[in-house]
N, C-alpha and C positions, 0 to 999 in steps of 0.2 A: 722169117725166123722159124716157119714150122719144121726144118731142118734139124734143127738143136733141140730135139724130143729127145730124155728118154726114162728109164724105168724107175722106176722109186729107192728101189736099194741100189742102183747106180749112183744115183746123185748122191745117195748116202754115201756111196764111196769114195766118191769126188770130197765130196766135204772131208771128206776125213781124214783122206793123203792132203788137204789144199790145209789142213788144220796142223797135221802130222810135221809137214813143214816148215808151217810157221812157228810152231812149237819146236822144234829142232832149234831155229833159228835163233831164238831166245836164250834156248838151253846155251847155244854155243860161244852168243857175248855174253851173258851173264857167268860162265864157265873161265875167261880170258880174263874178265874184269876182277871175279872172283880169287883169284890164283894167290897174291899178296895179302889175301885175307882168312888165311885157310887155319881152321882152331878148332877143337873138340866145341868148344860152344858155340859159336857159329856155322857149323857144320848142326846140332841143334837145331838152333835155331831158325836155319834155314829150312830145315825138315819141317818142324813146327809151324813153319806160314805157309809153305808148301802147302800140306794137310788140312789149312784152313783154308786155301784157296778152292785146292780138290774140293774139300765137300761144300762149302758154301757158295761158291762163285759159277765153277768149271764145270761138276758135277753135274747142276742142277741147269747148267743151260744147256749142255751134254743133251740131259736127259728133256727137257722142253725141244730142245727143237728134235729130235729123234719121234717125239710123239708127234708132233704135227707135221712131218713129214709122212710117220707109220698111220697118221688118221684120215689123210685125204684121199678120197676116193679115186683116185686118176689110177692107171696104168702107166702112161707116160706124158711129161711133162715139159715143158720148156724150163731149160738154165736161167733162163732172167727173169721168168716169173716170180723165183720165191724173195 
């Protein structure tokens, strides 16, 4: 496995497009399912939990795993270690 090393803001990159994705992903059923439900308040609404996820949920594990990847000492790393 010592093959699959590599740099720290790589993996952050990896993560991010592998994140990037699966958040597309979501956006694009919840966007189909959505269609028949489409109203200035609900449109609200959806913003509003949104916002609550960002900052409470998303944000903040955003930010937790960015710092424990940006605290460890390595240069380069294995993919299955974290």
């Amino acid at each position: 496995m010592d093959k699959l090393k590599v740099h720290r803001n790589t993996l952050l990159l990896i993560a991010g497009i592998v994140w990037s994705i699966a958040g597309f992903n979501v956006l694009r059923l919840g966007a189909v399912a959505y269609l028949g439900y489409v109203t200035f308040l609900n449109l609200l609404l959806s913003a509003a939990v949104y916002g609550v996820f960002q900052i409470f949920v998303f944000g903040k594990k955003v930010l937790s795993s960015r710092r424990k990847l940006c605290r460890l000492s390595w240069k380069r790393r294995s993919i299955s270690s974290i």
